[in-house]
N, C-alpha and C positions, 0 to 999 in steps of 0.2 A: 429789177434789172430787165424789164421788161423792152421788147427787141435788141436787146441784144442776141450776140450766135453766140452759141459756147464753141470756144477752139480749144485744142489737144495743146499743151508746155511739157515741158520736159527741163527739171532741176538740178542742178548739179552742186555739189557742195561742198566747202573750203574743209573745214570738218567736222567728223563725225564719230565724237570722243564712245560715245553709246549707242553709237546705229550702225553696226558693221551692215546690215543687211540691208542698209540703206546705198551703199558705195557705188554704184550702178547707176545710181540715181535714182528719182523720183517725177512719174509720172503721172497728169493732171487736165480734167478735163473739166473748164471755167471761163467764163465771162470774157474776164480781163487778166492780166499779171497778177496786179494786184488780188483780183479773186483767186489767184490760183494759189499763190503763196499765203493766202489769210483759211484753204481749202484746206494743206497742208500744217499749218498752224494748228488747228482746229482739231484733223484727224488724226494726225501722228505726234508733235510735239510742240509744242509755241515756240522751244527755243531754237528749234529748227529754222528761222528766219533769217538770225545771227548769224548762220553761219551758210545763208545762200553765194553762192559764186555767182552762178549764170539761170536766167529763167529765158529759156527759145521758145517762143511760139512755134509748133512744128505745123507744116503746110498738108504732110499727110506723114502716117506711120509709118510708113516706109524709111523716113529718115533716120527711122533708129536702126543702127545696124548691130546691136550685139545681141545673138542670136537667143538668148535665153530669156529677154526680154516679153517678145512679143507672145512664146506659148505659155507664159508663166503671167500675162496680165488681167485685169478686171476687163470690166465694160466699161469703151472708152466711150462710149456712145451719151451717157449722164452726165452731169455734173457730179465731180466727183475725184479723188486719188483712186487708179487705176493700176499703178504700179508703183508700190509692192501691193498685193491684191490682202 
């Protein structure tokens, strides 16, 4: 994936019969969409795919506005799930 940027997504999801702690959503730093939700796949659950709603490319962190998010996340700076850390 070479020149590509990695940009910050943020997931949200129809549901989540065994991820309560997932409810909040899932956030992801990756390539593409596709990279993000195959990041997600990978490090939390595969069948987490099935059950995506929405995947937003976010323009900066700032657009997450619930407050427990941002001091409770990883390094969004890699590639990588970032939140839940």
């Amino acid at each position: 994936m070479s020149g590509l940027k990695l940009n910050w997504y943020w997931m949200e999801f129809k549901e989540l019969p065994n991820f309560c702690g997932l409810c909040r959503g899932v956030g992801v730093t990756a390539f593409t969409d596709d990279d993000a939700i195959q990041l997600v796949s990978q490090k939390i659950d595969p069948e987490l795919k099935n059950s995506i709603a929405t995947v937003k490319q976010l323009l900066s962190l700032n657009e997450i506005t619930d407050e427990h998010i941002l001091p409770n996340m990883g390094n969004e700076l890699v590639r990588g799930v970032w939140f839940p850390k």
